[in-house]
C-alpha positions in Angstrom: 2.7 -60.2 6.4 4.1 -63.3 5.2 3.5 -64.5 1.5 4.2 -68.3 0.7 5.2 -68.8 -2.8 4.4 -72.0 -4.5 6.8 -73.1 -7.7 7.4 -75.5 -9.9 10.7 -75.1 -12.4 9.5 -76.5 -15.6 5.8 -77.6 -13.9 2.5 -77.4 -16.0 1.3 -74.0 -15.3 -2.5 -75.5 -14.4 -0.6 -78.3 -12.2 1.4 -75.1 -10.4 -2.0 -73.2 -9.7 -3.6 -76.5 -8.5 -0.9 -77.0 -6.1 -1.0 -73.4 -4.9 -4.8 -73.5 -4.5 -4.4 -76.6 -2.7 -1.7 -74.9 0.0 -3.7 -72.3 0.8 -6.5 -73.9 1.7 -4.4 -76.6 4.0 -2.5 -73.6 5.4 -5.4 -71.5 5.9 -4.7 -68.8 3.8 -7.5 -65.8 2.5 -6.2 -65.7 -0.5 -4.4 -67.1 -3.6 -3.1 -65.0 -6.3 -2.6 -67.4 -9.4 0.1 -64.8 -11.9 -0.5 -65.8 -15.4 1.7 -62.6 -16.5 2.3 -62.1 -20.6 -0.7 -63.7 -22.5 -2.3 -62.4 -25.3 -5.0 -63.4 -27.1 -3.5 -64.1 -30.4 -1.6 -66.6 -28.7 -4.0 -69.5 -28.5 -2.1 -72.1 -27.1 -1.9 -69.6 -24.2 -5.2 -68.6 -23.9 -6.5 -73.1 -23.9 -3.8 -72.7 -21.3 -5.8 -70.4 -19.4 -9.3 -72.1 -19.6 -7.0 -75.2 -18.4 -5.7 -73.5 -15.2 -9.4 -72.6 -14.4 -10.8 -76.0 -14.9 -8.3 -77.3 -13.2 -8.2 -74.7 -9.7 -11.7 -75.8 -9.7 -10.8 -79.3 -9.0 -9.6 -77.8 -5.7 -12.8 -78.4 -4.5 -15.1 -75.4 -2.5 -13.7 -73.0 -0.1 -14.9 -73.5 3.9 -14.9 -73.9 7.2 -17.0 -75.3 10.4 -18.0 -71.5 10.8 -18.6 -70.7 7.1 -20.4 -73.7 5.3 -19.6 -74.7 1.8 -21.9 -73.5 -1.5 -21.3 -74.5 -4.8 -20.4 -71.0 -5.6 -17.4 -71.3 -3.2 -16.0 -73.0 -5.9 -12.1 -71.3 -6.9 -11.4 -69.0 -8.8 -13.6 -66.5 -6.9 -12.2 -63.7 -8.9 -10.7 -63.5 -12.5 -8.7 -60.3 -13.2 -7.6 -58.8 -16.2 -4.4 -56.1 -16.3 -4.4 -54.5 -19.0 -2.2 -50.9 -20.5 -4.3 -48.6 -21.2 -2.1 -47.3 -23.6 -3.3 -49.9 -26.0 -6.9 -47.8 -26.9 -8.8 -50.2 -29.1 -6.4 -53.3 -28.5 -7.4 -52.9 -25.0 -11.0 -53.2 -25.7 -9.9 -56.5 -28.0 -8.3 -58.0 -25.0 -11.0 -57.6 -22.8 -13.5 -59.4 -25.0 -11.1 -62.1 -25.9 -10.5 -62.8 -21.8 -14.1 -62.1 -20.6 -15.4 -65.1 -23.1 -12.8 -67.5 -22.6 -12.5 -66.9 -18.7 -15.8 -65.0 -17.5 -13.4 -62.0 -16.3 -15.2 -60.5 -12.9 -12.5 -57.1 -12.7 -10.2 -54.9 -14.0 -7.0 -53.1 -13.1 -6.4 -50.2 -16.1 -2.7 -49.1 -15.7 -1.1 -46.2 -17.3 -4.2 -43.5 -17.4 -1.7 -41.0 -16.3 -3.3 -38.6 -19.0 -7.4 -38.4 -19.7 -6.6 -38.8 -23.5 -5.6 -42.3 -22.3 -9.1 -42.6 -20.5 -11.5 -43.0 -23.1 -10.6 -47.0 -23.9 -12.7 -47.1 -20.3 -15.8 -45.6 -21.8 -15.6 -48.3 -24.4 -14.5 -51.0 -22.2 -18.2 -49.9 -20.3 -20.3 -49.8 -23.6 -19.0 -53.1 -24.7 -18.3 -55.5 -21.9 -19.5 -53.8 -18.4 -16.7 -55.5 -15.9 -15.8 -53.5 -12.9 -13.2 -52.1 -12.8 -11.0 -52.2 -9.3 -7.8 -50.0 -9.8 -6.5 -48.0 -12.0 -2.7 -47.4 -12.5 -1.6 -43.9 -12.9 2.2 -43.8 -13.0 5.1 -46.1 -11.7 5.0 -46.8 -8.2 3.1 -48.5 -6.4 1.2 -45.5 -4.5 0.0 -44.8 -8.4 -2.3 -47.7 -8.4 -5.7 -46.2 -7.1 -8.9 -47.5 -6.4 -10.9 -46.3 -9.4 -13.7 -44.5 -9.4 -16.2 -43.7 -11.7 -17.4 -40.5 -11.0 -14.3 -39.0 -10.3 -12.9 -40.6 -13.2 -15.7 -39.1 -15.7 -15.0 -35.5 -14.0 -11.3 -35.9 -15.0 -12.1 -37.1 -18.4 -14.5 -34.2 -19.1 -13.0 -31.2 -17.3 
């Protein structure tokens, strides 16, 4: 499968993700992934840099076709994802509130539950803010990032 990789060198990060939204759509593309590796949410300037980016992919316009007519909730981003270590226990919870209010987060991906001790920041994650989570990373390749689930995930944790 071919990947297209759009880059700026010293671009504005939201100008970069505009550009990249805008290329996929022209080229027909299903999806977009917009990388906004190493923020954290003490670093403000980062995180006004993220609610930027969003505003700004939104300007994009809607996502469709002939076959597949536009609504307004075609709108990009259609998903907002959130990596986080679960190593990080309580920080990890922290992270996800900070992200979820200022970018409405809609998943997930928990890496380094290798151990259950690691898997309770999930139950908290649940209580607090319930966002799905889609993967779960459970070592270092990438055959160790699984598609979580919750059941078997609880039987782990209490067996």
């Amino acid at each position: 499968t071919a990947v297209d990789i759009v880059s700026q060198d010293g671009g504005d990060p939201a100008a970069v993700a505009f550009d990249a939204v805008t290329a996929g759509k022209a080229r027909g593309r299903d999806v977009v992934l917009v990388d906004t590796a190493g923020r954290l949410p003490t670093q403000l300037h980062l995180m006004e840099e993220l609610k930027k980016i969003k505003r700004v992919i939104q300007k994009a316009g809607p996502i469709g076709s002939p076959d597949n007519p536009v609504i307004s909730s075609d709108l990009p981003p259609h998903e907002v994802l959130l990596v986080i270590d679960g190593n990080t226990g309580q920080n990890a919870l922290t992270q996800v509130k900070t992200f979820d209010d200022a970018l409405g987060l809609t998943g997930l991906i928990v890496t380094k539950l290798d151990g259950t001790a690691k898997g309770g920041v999930l139950a908290a994650i649940a209580r607090e803010r319930p966002i799905p989570v889609y993967f779960i990373g459970v070592g270092e390749k990438l055959e160790d990032l699984e598609t979580f689930n919750a059941r078997e995930f609880a039987l782990a944790l209490l067996s």
